[in-house]
C-alpha positions in Angstrom: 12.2 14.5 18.8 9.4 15.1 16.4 6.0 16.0 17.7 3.8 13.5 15.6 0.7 14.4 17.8 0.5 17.6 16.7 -1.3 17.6 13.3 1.3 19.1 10.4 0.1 20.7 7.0 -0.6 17.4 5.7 -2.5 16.0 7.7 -4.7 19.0 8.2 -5.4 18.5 4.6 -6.0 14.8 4.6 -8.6 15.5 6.9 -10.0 18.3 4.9 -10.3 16.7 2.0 -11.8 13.4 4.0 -8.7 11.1 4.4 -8.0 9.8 7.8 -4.0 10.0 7.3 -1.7 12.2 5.5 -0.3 9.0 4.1 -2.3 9.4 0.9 -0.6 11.9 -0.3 2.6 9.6 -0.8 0.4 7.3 -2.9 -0.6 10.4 -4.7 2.8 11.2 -5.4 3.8 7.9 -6.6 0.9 7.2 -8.7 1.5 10.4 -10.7 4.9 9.8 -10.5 4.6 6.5 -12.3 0.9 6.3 -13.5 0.9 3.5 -10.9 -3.3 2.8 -11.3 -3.8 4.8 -15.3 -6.2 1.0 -15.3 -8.2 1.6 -12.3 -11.6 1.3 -14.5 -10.4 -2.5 -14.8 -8.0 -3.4 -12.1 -7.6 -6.0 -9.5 -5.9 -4.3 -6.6 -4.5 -5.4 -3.6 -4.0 -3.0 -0.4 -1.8 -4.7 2.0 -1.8 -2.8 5.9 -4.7 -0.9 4.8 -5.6 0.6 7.8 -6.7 3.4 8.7 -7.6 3.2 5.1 -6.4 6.6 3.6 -4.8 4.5 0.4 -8.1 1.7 0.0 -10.1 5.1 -0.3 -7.8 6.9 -2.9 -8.0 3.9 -4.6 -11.9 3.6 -4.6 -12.4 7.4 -5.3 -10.2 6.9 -8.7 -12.8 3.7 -9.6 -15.9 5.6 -8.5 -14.9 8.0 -11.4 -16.5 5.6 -13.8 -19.1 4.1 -14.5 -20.5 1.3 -12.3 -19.9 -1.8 -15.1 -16.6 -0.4 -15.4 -15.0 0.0 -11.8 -12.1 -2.3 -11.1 -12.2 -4.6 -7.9 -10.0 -3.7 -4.6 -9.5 -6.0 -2.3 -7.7 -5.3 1.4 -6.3 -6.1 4.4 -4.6 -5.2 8.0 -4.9 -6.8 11.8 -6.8 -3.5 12.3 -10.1 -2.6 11.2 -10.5 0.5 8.7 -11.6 3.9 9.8 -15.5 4.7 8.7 -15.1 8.1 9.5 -14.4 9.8 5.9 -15.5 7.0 3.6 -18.9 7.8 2.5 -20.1 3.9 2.5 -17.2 3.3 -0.5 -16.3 0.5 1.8 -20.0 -0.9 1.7 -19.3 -0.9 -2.3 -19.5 -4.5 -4.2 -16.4 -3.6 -5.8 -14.4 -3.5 -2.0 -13.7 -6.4 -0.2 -11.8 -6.5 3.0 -10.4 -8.8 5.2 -9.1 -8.2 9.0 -5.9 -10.7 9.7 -2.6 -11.7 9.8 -1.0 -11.5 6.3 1.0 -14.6 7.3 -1.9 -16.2 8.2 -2.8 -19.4 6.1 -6.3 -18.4 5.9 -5.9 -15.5 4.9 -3.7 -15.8 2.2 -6.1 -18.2 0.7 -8.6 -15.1 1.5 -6.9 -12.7 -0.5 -5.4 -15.3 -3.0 -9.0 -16.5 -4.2 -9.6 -13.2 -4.9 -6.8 -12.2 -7.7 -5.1 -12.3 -9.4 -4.3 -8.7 -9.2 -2.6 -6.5 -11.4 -1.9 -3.9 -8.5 -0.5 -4.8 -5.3 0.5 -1.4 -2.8 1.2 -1.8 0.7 2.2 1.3 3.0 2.6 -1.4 5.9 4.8 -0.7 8.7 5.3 -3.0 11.7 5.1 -1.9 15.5 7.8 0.2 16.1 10.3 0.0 19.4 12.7 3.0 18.6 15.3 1.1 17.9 16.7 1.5 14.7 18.1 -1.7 14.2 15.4 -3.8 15.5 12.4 -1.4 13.4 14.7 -1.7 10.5 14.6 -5.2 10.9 10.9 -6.1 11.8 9.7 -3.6 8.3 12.0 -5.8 6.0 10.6 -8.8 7.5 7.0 -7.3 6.4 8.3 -6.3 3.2 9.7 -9.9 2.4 5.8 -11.2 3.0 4.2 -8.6 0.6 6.8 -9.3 -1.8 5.9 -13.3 -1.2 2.5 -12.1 -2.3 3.4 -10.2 -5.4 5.1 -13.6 -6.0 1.9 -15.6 -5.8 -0.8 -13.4 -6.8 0.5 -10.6 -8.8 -0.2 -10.7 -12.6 2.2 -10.7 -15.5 3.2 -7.4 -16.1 1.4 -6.1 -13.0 2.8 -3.5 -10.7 3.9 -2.6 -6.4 4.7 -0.3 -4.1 5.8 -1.7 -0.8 7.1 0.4 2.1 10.7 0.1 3.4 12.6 1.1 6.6 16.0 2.4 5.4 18.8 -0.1 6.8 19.3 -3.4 7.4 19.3 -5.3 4.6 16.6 -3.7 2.5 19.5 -3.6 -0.8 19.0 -7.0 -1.1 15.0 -6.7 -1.2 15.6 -4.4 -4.0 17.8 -6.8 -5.7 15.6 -9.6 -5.5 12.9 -6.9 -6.9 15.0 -6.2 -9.7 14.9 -10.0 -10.7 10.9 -10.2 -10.9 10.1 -6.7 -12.2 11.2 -5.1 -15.4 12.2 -2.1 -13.5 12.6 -1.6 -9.7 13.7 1.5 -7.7 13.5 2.7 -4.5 11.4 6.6 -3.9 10.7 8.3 -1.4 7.7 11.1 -2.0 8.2 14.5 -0.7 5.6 14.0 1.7 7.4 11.6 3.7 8.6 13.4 7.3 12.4 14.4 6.4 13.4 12.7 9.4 11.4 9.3 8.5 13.6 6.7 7.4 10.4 5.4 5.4 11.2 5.0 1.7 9.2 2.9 -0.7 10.4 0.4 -3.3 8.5 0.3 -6.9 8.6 -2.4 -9.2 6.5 -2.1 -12.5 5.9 -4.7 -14.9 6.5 -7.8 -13.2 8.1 -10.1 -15.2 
């Protein structure tokens, strides 16, 4: 089995270059990949599981580039709080809002919904795990199925998402359903993802 407690090359340089997790890189990756947030300066973003908060403060570092009248607007969420320890007071800025909740939750989805429409949804969410395939499998396609209820709701014409995937199950038929509200949908998995994860993450840009 894997030693995850024992920091890897990633990590080390998430830390070094002030991210709590090594999970920012994979945005990284996918942003370049497919110039995911090239609108940052005027984007509406929404970061679904946001905690620790590696991916809210990519985001926010890519706005803080610009000028303050020109920063986009990123709002977040997770039933954890964030991590203060790397973000400089970005998450004190009035162009970051965050919310601490349920996703399912009626309140906050009218939260988060009264603050969009957004042209950017990503979500690296992941549920508990148990370390049973089947049953973590399961339980991530059920979170998926929410964030994809979002994109739904809240996500604008032509707007973009990355949601995170177990591998298994029936996460084909997410994809599918992806493929009918996006004008292109695939499933990637960065480099940066542990080769024995079965993490992969489904894109879908330009929704329909």
């Amino acid at each position: 089995m894997a030693d995850y407690k024992k920091p890897d090359y990633w990590q080390q340089k998430a830390r070094k270059e002030g991210y709590p997790a090594r999970s920012v890189y994979k945005l990284k990756e996918i942003d370049e990949k497919f110039d995911l947030l090239k609108n940052s300066r005027s984007s509406r973003i929404l970061d679904i599981g946001a905690a620790p908060g590696s991916w809210s403060l990519y985001v926010l570092r890519k706005m803080d580039a610009h000028s303050e009248a020109m920063r986009g607007f990123l709002a977040a969420v997770d039933l954890s709080p964030l991590s203060r320890e790397y973000d400089k007071g970005l998450f004190d800025s009035s162009n970051f809002f965050f919310i601490q909740g349920d996703i399912t939750s009626a309140v906050i989805r009218e939260t988060i919904t009264a603050k969009g429409p957004y042209s950017t949804i990503i979500s690296d969410a992941a549920p508990a795990t148990t370390g049973n395939h089947t049953v973590d499998a399961a339980r991530s396609l059920g979170l998926a199925e929410e964030v994809i209820v979002y994109a739904e709701n809240v996500l604008s014409s032509r707007g973009n998402l990355v949601v995170k995937v177990f591998q298994g199950g029936d996460s084909g038929a997410l994809l599918k359903h992806m493929k009918t509200l996006f004008r292109t949908a695939k499933s990637f998995k960065p480099e940066t993802c542990r080769s024995e994860s079965v993490e992969t993450y489904f894109i879908g840009l330009e929704k329909r």
